[in-house]
C-alpha positions as CSV (number, residue, x, y, z in Angstrom):
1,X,1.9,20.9,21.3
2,X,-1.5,20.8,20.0
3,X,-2.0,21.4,16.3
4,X,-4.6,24.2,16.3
5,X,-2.4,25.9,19.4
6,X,0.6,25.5,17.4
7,X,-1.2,26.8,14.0
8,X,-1.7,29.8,16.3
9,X,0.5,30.3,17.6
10,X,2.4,30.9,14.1
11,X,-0.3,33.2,13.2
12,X,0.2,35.4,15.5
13,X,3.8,35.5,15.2
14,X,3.3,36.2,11.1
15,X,0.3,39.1,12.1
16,X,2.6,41.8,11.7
17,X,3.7,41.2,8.5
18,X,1.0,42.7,7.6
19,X,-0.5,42.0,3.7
20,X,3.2,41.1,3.0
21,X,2.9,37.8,4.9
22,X,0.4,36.4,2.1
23,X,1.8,34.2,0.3
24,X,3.4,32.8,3.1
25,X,7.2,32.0,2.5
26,X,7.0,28.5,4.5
27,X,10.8,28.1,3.3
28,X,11.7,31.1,5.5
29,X,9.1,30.3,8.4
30,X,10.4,26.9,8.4
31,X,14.4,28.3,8.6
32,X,13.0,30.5,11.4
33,X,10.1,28.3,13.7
34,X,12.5,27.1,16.0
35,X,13.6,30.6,17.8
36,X,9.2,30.6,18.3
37,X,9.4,27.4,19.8
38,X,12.4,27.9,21.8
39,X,14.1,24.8,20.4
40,X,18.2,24.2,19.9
41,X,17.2,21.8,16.5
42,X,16.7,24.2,13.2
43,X,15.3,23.9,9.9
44,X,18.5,24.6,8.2
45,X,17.9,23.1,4.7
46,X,14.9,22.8,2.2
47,X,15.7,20.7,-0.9
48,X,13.6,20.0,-4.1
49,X,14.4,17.3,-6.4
50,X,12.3,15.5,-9.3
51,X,10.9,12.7,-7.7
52,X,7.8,10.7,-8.4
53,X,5.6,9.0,-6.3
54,X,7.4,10.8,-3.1
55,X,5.5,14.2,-2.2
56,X,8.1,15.0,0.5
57,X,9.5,14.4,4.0
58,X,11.5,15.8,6.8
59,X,14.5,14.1,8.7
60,X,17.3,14.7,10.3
61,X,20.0,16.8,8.8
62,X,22.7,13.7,7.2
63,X,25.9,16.1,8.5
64,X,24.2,17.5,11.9
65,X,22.0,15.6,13.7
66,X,21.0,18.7,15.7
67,X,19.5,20.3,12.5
68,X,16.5,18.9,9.8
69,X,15.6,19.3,6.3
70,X,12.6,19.5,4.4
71,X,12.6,17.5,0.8
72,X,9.9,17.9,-1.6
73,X,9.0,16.7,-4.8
74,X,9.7,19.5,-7.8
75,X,7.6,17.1,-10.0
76,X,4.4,18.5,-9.0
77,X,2.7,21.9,-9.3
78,X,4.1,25.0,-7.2
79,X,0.9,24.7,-5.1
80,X,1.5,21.4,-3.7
81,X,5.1,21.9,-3.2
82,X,4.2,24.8,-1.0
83,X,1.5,22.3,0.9
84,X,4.0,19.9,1.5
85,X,6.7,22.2,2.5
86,X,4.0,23.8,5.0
87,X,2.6,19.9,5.9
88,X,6.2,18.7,6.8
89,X,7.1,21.8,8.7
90,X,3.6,20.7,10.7
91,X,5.7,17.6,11.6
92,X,8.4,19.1,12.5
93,X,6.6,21.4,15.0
94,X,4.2,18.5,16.4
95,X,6.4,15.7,16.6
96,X,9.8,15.8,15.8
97,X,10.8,17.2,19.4
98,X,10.0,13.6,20.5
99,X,12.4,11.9,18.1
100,X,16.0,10.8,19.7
101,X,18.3,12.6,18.1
């Protein structure tokens, strides 16, 4: 799926929130995208931890291989550990239904 179909696509899913969808909770979007995208591989964690030099990344759940998780870095401003929740969620969306799982 094309990025600006996909970023869309969310957007009109998140319309009728109303004013309640600003700020955005990505952690819950994230936990919920895949019923949108009709896919059988969740979101099913989100994790922060203190690193450094590491903004975050998404992979493949270690005890499911059917589910992913989002890590981010808690080292940097709440901010840009909302963009990189939101960024790897974008990967997750665009690419990882093209990953062997």
């Amino acid at each position: 799926m094309a990025g600006a179909k996909a970023a869309l696509q969310i957007s009109r899913w998140i319309e009728p929130w109303g004013d309640a969808r600003f700020p955005i909770d990505v952690d819950s979007l994230a936990k919920h995208c895949h019923t949108m995208f009709e896919r059988d591989d969740p979101i099913t964690a989100i994790h922060g931890a203190p690193w450094k030099g590491v903004d975050g990344f998404l992979q493949r759940h270690p005890e499911n291989a059917k589910e992913w998780l989002i890590s981010y870095s808690t080292s940097v401003c709440q901010e840009r550990q909302l963009f990189t929740k939101a960024h790897e969620l974008g990967h997750y969306v665009l690419h990882s239904g093209k990953q062997p799982g």
